[in-house]
C-alpha positions in Angstrom: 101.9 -68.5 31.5 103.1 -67.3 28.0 99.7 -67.0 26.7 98.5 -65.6 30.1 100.9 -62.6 29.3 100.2 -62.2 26.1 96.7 -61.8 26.8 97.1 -59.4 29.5 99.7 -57.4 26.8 96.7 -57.3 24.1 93.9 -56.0 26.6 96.5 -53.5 27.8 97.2 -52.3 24.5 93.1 -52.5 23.2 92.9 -50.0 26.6 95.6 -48.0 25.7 94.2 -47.3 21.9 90.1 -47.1 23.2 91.8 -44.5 25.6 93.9 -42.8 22.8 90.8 -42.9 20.6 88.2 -41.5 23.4 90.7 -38.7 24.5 91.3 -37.9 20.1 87.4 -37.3 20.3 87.0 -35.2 23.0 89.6 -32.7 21.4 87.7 -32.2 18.6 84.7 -30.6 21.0 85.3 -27.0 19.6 85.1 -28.1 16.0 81.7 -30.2 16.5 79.9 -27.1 18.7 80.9 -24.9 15.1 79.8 -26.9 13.1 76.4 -27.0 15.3 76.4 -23.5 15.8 76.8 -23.0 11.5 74.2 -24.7 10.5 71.7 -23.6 13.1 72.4 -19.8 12.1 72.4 -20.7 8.5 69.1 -22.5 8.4 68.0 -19.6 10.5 68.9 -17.5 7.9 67.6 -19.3 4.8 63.8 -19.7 6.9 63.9 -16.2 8.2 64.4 -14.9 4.6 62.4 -17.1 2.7 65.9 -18.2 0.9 65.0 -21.7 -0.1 64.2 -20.4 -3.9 68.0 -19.0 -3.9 69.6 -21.5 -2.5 67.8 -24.0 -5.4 68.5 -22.1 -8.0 72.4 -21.7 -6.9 73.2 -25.6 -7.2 75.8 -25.1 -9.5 78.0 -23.3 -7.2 77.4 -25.7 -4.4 78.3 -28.5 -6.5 81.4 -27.2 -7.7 82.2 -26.0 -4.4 81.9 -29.3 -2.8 85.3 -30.6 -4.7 86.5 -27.1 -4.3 86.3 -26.9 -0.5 88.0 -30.9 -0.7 90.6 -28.8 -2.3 90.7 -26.1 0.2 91.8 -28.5 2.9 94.0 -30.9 1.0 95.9 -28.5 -0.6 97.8 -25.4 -0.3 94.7 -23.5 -2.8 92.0 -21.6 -1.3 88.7 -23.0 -2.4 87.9 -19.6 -4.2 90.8 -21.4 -6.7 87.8 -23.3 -7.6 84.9 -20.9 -7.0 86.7 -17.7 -8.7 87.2 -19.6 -12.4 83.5 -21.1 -12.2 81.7 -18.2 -11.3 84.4 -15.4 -14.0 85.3 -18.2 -16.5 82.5 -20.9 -17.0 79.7 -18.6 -15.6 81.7 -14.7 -17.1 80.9 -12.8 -14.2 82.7 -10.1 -13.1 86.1 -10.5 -11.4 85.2 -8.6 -8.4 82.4 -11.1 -7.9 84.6 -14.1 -8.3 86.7 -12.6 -5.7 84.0 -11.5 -3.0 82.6 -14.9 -3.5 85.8 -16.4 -2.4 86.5 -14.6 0.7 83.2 -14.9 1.7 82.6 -18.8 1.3 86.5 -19.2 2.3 85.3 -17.7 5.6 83.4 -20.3 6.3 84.7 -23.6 4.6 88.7 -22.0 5.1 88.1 -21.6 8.9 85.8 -24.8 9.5 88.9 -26.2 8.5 91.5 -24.5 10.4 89.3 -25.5 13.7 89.6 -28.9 12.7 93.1 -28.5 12.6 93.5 -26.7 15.9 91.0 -29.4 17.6 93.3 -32.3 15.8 96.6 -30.8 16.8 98.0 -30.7 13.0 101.9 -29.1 13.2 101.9 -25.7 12.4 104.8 -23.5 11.8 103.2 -20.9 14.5 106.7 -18.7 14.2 106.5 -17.8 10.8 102.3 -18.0 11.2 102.3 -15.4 13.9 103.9 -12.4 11.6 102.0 -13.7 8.8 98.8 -12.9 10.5 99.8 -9.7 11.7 100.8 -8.7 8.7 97.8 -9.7 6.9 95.3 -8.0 9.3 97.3 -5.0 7.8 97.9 -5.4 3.8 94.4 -7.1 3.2 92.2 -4.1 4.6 94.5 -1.7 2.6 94.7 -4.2 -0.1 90.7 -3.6 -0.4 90.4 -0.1 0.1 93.5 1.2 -1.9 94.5 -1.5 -4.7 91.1 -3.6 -5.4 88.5 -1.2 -6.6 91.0 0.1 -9.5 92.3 -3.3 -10.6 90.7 -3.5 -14.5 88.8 -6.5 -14.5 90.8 -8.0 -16.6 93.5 -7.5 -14.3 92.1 -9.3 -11.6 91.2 -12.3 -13.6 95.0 -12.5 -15.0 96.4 -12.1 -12.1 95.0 -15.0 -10.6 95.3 -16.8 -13.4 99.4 -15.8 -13.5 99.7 -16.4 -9.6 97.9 -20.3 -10.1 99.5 -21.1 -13.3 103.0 -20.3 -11.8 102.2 -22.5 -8.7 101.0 -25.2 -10.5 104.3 -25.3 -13.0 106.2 -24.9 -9.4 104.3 -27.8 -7.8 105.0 -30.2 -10.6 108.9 -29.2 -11.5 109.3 -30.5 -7.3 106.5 -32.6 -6.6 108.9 -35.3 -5.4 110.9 -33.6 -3.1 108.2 -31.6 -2.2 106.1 -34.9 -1.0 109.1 -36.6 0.6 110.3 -33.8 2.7 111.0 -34.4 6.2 110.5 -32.1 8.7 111.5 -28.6 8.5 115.0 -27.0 8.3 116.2 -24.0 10.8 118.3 -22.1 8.1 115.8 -19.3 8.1 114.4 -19.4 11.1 116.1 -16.3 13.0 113.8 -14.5 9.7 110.6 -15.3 10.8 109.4 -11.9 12.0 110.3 -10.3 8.6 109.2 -12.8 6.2 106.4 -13.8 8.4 105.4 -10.1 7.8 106.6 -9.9 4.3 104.0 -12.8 3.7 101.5 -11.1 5.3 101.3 -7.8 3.8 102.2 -8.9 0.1 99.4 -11.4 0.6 96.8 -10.0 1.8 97.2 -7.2 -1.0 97.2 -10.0 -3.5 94.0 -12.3 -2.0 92.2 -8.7 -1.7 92.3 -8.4 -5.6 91.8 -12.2 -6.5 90.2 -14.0 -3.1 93.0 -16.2 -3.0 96.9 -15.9 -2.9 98.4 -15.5 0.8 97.8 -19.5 0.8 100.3 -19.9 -1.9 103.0 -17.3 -1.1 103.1 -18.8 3.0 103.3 -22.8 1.3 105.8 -21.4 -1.1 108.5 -20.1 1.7 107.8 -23.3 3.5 108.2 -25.6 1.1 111.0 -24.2 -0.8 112.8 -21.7 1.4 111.9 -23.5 5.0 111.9 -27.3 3.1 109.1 -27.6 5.7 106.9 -31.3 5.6 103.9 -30.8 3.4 101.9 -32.3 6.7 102.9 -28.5 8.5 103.1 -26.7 5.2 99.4 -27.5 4.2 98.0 -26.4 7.4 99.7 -23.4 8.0 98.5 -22.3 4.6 95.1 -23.4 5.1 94.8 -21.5 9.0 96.8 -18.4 6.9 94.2 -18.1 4.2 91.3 -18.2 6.5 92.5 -15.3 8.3 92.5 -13.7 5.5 89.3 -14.4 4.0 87.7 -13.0 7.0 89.1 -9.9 6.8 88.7 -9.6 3.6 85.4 -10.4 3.8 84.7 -8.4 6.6 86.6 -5.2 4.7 84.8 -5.5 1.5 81.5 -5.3 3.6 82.4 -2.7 5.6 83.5 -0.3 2.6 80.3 -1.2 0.5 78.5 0.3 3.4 80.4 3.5 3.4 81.0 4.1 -0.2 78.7 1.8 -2.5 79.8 3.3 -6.0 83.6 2.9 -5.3 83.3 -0.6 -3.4 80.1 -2.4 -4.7 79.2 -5.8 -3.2 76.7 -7.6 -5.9 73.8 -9.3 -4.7 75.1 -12.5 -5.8 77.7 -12.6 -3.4 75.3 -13.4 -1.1 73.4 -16.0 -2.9 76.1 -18.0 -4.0 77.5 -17.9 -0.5 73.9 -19.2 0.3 73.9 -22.4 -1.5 77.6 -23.3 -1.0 78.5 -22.5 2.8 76.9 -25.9 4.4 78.6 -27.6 1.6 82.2 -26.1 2.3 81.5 -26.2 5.8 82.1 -30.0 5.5 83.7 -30.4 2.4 87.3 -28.4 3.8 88.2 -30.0 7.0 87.1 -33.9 4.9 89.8 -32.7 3.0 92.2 -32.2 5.6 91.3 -35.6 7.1 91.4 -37.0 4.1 94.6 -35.7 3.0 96.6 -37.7 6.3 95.5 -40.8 4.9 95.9 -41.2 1.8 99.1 -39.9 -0.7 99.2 -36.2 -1.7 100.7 -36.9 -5.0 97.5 -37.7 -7.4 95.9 -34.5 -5.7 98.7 -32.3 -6.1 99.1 -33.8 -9.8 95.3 -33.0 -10.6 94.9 -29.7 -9.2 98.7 -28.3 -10.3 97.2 -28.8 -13.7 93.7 -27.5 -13.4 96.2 -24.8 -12.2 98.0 -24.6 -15.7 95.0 -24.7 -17.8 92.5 -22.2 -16.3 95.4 -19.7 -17.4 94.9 -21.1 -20.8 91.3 -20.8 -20.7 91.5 -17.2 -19.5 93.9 -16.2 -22.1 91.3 -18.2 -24.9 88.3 -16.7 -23.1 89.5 -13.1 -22.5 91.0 -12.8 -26.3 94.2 -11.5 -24.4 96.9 -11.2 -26.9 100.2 -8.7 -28.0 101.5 -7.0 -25.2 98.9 -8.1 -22.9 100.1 -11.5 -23.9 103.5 -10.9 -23.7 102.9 -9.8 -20.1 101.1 -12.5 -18.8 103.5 -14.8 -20.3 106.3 -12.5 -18.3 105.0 -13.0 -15.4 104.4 -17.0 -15.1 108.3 -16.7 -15.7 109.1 -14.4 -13.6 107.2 -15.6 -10.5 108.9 -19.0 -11.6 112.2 -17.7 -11.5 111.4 -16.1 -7.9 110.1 -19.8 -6.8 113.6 -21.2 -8.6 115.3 -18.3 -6.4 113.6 -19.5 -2.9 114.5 -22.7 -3.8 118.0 -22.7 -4.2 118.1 -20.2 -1.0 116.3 -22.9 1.1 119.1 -25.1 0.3 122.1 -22.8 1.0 122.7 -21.5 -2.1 122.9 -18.9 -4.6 121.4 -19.0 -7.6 124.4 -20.1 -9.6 125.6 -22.6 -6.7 127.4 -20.6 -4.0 126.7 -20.9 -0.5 124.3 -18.3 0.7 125.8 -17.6 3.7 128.0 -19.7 5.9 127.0 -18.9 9.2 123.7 -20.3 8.4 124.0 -24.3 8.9 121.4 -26.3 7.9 119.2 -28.4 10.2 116.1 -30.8 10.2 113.9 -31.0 12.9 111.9 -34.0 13.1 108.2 -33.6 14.8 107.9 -36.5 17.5 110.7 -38.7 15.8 108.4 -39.4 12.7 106.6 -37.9 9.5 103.5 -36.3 11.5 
């Protein structure tokens, strides 16, 4: 009778996880009928134009795009982090290109993998998302028309390289208690409408100039203001930055058509976009399966510090020095010191120590009763 039991316990249980599994794959419908419906109107594309030639001769960026869209959906970073220093630092191409290049392949590899997220049912902080998105539907369209086009080049490549460098020093000064957070604290959370907007707006101006950027800020108030789970920070950033890559995308188009000289799209937007969309297509949401099974640390470690030397290359590469210098120095420190600021905030205090304010009480939510 014992073993009759216990047989009847282990077919129950085989059921119970064939179910779990069968009902897990018919979620992810939506994300399997775009992925069918990408590839059909990109090979549709490439024969239609005769594109095969381009899309050879563009390798490069495909192959560096395939760990860059990995990156894209493991991590907080944008895969333009990886497409903007290829294409302005190993290939020296115009910032503006780097830039374009990222919105547009972010808008496809960036939201292949925010469907995968929304088919999977990843935790998303959806009341600091929801601002955030309004928001950025506003800043990134005036981002592209009124800040972008007169940005020096030079600009545009040190500012991303401040913006990365500085999250790259942030991510390894906490990556312990970054990894082993647990759930996310309510301290903030009567804020969401005005940070979520503050995020938003400030974002979307900075990914219009550098492709990237709104990812960073949103994972920054989560992790360090919030003290949200990397496993809802991540995601959020990820569905955040596509968002904003389409409308970027779609902006920058849009204004090339009406004014060319003042908001030029180059050629090789296009082509690069070509070669590397079917790879980022796939390459983003692997990531974000990839990064629930196995630790975030070595990740985190590798890319923090790709983070710390492109700025060293761009300062190498671009002959910045004196005040120019000075500056970009200035600013790794002082974004730093706004990152050391959140930080202190998302625990209750002041900078030097003090409470912050002691009606707010701190409080963890768990997601289901377990790290999810």
């Amino acid at each position: 009778m014992p073993n009759d039991t216990l047989g009847l316990g282990k077919g129950d249980a085989e059921r119970t996880n064939s179910m779990t599994s069968r009902d897990s794959l018919l979620r992810m419908w939506p994300f399997g009928l775009w992925l069918m419906a990408f590839y059909a109107i990109w090979l549709l594309i490439v024969i239609a134009g005769d594109h095969w030639q381009t899309v050879q001769s563009h390798w490069p960026i495909a192959l560096a795009m395939s760990f860059g869209s990995y990156i894209a959906g493991s991590t907080p970073m944008g895969g333009g982090s990886i497409g903007f220093p290829v294409l302005v630092l190993f290939f020296e191409l115009p910032g503006s290109l780097g830039r374009n290049f990222g919105l547009a392949v972010q808008s496809i590899g960036m939201v292949s993998a925010s469907i995968y997220i929304f088919s999977a049912r990843r935790p998303l902080d959806r009341g600091l998302m929801r601002p955030a998105l309004l928001g950025t539907l506003v800043g990134t369209p005036l981002g592209a028309a009124f800040v972008a086009p007169f940005v020096p080049d030079l600009w545009v490549k040190l500012t991303f390289a401040v913006v990365w460098c500085s999250f790259g020093i942030m991510h390894l000064m906490k990556l312990n208690e970054l990894v082993n957070a647990k759930g996310e604290s309510e301290r903030w959370r009567a804020w969401d409408r005005p940070i979520g907007l503050a995020i938003g707006v400030t974002g979307g101006v900075v990914s219009s100039i550098t492709g990237v950027g709104i990812d960073m800020i949103v994972y920054a108030i989560l992790v360090l203001l919030y003290r949200a789970d990397l496993k809802i920070s991540i995601p959020t950033s990820v569905v955040l930055m596509a968002f904003a890559s389409v409308v970027g995308i779609a902006s920058n188009v849009v204004l090339s058509r009406i004014h060319p000289g003042l908001y030029p799209m180059d050629p090789e937007v296009f082509a690069n976009w070509l070669a590397a969309a079917p790879v980022v297509a796939l390459g983003a949401p692997f990531g974000a399966i990839v990064v629930n099974l196995i630790s975030r640390k070595p990740t985190l470690i590798l890319v923090s510090t790709l983070c710390i030397l492109q700025f060293v290359w761009t300062i190498v590469q671009e002959q910045v020095s004196g005040l120019a210098l000075l500056g970009a120095v200035a600013a790794v420190l002082t974004v730093n010191a706004g990152f050391h600021l959140l930080y202190h905030w998302g625990r209750g205090e002041s900078a030097i120590g003090e409470p912050l304010a002691e009606a707010l009480q701190p409080a963890v939510v768990e997601i289901g009763g377990e790290e999810t």
